[in-house]
C-alpha positions in Angstrom: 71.2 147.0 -94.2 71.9 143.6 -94.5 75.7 142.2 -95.6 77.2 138.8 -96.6 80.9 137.7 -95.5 82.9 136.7 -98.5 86.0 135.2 -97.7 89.2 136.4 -99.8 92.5 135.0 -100.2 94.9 137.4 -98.1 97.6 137.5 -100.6 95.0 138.1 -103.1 93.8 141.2 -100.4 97.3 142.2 -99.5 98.5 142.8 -103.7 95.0 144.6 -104.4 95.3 146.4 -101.3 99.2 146.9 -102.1 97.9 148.5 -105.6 95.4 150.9 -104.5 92.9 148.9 -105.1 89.8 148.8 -103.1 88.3 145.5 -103.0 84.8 146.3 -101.5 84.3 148.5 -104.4 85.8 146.3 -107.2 83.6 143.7 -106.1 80.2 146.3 -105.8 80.8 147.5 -109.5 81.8 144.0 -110.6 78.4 142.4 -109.4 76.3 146.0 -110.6 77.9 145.3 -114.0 77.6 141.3 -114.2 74.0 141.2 -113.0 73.4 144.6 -115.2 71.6 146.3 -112.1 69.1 148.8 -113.2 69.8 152.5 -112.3 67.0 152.5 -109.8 68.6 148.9 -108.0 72.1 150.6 -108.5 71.2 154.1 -106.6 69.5 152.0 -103.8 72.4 149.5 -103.1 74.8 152.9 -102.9 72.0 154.6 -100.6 72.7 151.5 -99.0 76.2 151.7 -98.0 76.0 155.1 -97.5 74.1 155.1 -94.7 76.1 152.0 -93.7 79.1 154.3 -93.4 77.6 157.4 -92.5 76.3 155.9 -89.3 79.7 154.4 -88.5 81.3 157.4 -89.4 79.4 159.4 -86.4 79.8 156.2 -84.2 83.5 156.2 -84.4 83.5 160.4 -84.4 84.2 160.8 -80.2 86.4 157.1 -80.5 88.8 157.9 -83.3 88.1 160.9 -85.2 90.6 159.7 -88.4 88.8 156.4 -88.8 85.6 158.2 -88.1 86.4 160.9 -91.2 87.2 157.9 -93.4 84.4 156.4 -92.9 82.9 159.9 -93.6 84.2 159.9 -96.9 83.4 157.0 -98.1 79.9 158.1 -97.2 80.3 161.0 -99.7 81.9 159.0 -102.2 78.8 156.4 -102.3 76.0 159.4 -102.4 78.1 160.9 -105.3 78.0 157.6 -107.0 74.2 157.2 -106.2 73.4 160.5 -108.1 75.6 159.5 -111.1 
């Protein structure tokens, strides 16, 4: 998988982040929507990322188990949101 580097204000990231807000997602479902992404497009770009985090999720797994179960999670969230 391939990713681009956005750059974001850090007060900007700081009140989202401050809110509950996650920005990485806000800014997947704000693109899906804008560019009205077919379903097909939509389950591949979150087949994407889950693999994304389901291989750092087993690197981190021996390194730091709690970093490695978040990033375990998110894996689970993005399949879930694949099938939707």
């Amino acid at each position: 998988m391939s990713t681009v580097d956005i750059e974001i204000p850090k007060t900007l990231y700081d009140e989202a982040t401050r809110s509950g807000i996650d920005i990485e997602e806000l800014i997947l479902t704000t693109i899906i929507k804008t560019l009205r992404l077919d379903p097909e497009t939509t389950m591949k770009t979150r087949l994407e990322l889950t693999m994304k985090y389901l291989d750092e999720g087993r690197e981190l797994v021996d390194r730091d188990p709690v970093q490695a179960s978040e990033k375990l999670y998110k894996a689970a969230e993005e399949v879930i949101k694949a099938l939707a």
